[in-house]
C-alpha positions as a Markdown table, in Angstrom:
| # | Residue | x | y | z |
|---|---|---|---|---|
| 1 | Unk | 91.2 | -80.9 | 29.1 |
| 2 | Unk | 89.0 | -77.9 | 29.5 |
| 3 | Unk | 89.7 | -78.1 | 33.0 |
| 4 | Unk | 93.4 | -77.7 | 32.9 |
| 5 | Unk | 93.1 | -75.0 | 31.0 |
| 6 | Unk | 91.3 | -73.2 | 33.1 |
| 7 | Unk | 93.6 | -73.9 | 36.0 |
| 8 | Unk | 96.5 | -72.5 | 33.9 |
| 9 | Unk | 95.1 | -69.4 | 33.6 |
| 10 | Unk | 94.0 | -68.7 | 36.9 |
| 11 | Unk | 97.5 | -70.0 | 37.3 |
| 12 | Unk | 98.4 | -67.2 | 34.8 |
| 13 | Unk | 96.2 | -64.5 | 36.4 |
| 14 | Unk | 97.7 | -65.3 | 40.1 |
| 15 | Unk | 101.1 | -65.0 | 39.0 |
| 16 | Unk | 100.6 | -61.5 | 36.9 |
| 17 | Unk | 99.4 | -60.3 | 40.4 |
| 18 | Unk | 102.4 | -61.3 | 42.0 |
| 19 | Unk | 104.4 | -59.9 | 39.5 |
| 20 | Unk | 106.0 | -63.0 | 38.3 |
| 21 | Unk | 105.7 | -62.4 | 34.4 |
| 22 | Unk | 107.8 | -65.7 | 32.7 |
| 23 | Unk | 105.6 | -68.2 | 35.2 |
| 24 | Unk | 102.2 | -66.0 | 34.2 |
| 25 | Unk | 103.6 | -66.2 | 30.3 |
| 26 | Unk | 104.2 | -69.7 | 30.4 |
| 27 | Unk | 101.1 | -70.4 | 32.3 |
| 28 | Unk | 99.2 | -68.8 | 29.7 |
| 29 | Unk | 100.9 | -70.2 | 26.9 |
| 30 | Unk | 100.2 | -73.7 | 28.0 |
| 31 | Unk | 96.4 | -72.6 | 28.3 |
| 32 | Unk | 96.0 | -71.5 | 25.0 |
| 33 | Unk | 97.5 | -74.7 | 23.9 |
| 34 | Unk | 95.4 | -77.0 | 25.9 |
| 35 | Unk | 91.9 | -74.5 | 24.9 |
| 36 | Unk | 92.8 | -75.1 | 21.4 |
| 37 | Unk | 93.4 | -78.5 | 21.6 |
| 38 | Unk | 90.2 | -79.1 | 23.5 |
| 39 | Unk | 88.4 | -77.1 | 20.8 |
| 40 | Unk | 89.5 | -79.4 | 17.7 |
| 41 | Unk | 88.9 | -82.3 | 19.6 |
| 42 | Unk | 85.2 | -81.0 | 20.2 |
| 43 | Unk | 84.9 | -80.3 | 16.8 |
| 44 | Unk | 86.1 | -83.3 | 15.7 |
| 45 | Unk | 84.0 | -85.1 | 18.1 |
| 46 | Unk | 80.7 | -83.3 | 17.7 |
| 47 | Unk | 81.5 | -84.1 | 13.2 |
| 48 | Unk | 82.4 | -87.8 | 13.9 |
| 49 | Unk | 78.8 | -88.1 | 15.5 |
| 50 | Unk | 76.7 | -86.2 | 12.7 |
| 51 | Unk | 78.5 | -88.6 | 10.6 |
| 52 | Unk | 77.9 | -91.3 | 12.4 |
| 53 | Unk | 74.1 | -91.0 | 13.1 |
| 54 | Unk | 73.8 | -90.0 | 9.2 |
């Protein structure tokens, strides 16, 4: 999930260049989304296995 993320905002960054500023938005909206969404789901991961080993 990490991964996509990063490809949206090089995505992002690309089209800013270009001048295309809805694609670059959008692009950066959707990685925000995806970074958060891999961050809870590390969180939640890394918490699940401290409570697990405990």
């Amino acid at each position: 999930m990490l991964h996509y993320a990063v490809v949206f905002f090089v995505i992002a960054i690309i089209a800013a260049l270009f001048g295309f500023g809805g694609i670059a938005a959008s692009a950066a909206g959707i990685a925000k989304i995806l970074f958060l969404v891999f961050a809870v789901l590390a969180i939640a991961s890394f918490l699940f296995g401290l409570i697990r080993k405990g």
